[in-house]
C-alpha atoms as one frame of an Amber mdcrd trajectory, in Angstrom:
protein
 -17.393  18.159 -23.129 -19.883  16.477 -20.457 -17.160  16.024 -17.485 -19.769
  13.981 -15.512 -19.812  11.420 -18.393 -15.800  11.203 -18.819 -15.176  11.225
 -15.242 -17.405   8.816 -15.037 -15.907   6.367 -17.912 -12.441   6.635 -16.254
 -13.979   5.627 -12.843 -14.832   2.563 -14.575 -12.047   1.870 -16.844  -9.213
   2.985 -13.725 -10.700   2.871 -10.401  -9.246  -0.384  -9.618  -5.651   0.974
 -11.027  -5.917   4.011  -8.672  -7.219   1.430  -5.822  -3.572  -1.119  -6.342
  -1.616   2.020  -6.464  -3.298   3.822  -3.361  -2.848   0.200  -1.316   0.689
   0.045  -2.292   1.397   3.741  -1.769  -0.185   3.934   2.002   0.403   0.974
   2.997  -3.344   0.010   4.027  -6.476  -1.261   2.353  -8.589   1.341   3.560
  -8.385   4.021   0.715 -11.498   4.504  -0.437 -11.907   8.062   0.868  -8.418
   8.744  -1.205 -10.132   6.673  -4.466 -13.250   9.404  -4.213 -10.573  12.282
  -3.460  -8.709  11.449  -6.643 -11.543  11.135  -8.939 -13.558  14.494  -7.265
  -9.799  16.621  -7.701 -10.097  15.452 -11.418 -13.545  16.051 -12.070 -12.672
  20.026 -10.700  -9.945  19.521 -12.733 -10.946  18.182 -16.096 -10.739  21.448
 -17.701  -6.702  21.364 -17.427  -6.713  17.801 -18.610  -4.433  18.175 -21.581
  -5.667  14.938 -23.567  -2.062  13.947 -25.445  -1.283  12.525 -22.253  -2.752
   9.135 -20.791  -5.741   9.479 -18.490  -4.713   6.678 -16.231  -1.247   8.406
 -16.283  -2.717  11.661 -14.962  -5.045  10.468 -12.774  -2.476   8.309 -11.211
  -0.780  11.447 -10.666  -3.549  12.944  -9.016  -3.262   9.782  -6.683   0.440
  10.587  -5.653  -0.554  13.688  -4.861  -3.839  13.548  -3.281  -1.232  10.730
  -1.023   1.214  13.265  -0.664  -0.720  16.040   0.732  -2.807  13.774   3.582
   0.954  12.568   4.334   1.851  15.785   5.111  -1.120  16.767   7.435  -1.306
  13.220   9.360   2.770  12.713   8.986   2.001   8.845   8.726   3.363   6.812
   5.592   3.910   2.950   5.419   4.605   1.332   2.209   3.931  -2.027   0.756
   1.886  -4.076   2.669   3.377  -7.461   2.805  -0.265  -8.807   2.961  -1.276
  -7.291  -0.559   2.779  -8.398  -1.954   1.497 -11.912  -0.828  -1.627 -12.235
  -2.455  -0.724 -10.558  -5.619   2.181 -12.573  -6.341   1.778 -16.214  -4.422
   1.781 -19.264  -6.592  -1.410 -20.142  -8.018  -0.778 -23.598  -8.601   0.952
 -24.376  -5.359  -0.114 -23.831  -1.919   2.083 -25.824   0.107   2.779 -24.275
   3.491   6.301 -24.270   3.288   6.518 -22.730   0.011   3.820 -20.181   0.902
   6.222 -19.736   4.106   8.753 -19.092   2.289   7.007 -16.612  -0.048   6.034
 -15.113   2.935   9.482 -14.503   4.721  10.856 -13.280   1.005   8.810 -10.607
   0.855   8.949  -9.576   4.272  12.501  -9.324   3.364  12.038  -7.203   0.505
   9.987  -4.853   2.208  11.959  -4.231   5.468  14.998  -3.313   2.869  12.416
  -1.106   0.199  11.560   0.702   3.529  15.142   1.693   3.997  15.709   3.419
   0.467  15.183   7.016   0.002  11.591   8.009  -1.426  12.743   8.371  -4.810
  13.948   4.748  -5.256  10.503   3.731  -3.450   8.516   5.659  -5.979  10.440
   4.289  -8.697  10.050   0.397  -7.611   6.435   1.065  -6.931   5.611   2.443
 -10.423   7.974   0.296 -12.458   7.969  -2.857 -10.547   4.816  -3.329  -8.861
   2.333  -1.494 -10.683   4.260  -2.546 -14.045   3.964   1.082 -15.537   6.167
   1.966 -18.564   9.255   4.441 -18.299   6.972   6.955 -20.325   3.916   6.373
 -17.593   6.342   6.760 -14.919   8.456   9.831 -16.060   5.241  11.437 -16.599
   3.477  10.696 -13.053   7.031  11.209 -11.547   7.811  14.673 -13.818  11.227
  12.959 -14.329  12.870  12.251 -17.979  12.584   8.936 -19.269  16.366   8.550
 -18.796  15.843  10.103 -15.043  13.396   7.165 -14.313  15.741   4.551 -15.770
  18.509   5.488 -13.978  16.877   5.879 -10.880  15.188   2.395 -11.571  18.232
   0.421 -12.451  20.386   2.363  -9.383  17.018   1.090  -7.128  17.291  -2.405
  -7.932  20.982  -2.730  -7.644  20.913  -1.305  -3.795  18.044  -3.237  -2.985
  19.933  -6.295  -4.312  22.989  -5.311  -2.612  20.504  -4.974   0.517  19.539
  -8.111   0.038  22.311 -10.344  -0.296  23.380  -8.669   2.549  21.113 -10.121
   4.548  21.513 -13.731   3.154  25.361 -13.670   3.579  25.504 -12.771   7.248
  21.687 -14.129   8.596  19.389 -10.969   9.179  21.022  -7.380   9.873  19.846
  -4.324  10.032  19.234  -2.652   6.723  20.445   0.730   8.026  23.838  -0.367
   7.959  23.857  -0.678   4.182  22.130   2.129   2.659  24.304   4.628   0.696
């Protein structure tokens, strides 16, 4: 197998996957340096690529880890940035100001309370909800069961709902106060 050639067909068909996901994950739009990481770690790597499983799976693996290791050296993590949220899922049709206000405030919401849930939950909502990866993709990336990641997904959603309408009932609170 030429590695240089396959690496070099994933970098095309999943850079821009590994890109979203690194945003999301760090919280910044400055991963390039992680993108190259990722894709050098799997070139070294190609050898223990066991092909039954997705490449964009296991590279996106490699991602969450090459993420997880510069964490723990620089002890720095942000996640979600409510700029990327914005543009990825503001109206196309509509631009008023008030409803892109609106949109705005929303997901400013959302993210103050997904920064109060434990990592798992975060994980979860990142690979199920924003990145829109399957339960299979996810358990896999994750090293979870498929019935771990549903769980964990469904139990996610409810306390960030719960987080939520907390807010809404009683004007803005801090999001400390509800977490389990």
């Amino acid at each position: 197998m030429d590695y240089s050639n396959k690496i070099e067909e994933w970098f095309y068909s999943y850079s821009d996957d590994i890109y979203n996901f690194l945003v999301y994950y760090t919280g910044s739009f400055d991963v390039d340096d992680y993108v190259q990481e990722v894709f050098l770690k799997a070139y070294k790597s190609l050898h223990l690529y066991e092909k039954r499983a997705n490449p964009k799976t296991w590279l996106l693996t490699i991602a969450r880890n090459v993420v997880i290791d510069n964490v723990r050296k620089n002890k720095l993590f942000r996640f979600l940035p409510i700029d990327y949220l914005t543009s990825r899922f503001a109206p196309k049709d509509d631009k008023s100001p008030e409803k892109v206000l609106m949109l705005d405030e929303t997901l400013s919401e959302i993210h103050q309370a997904i920064l109060t849930l434990k990592q798992s939950y975060k994980d979860v909502l990142v690979y199920r909800l924003i990145l829109e990866l399957s339960i299979e993709e996810t358990a896999t990336i994750l090293d979870w069961t498929h019935a771990k990641v549903s769980l964990t997904y469904h139990r996610s959603i409810k306390i960030l709902q719960k987080k939520l309408s907390n807010t809404h009932k009683g004007g803005r609170q801090n999001y400390e106060e509800t977490t389990p």
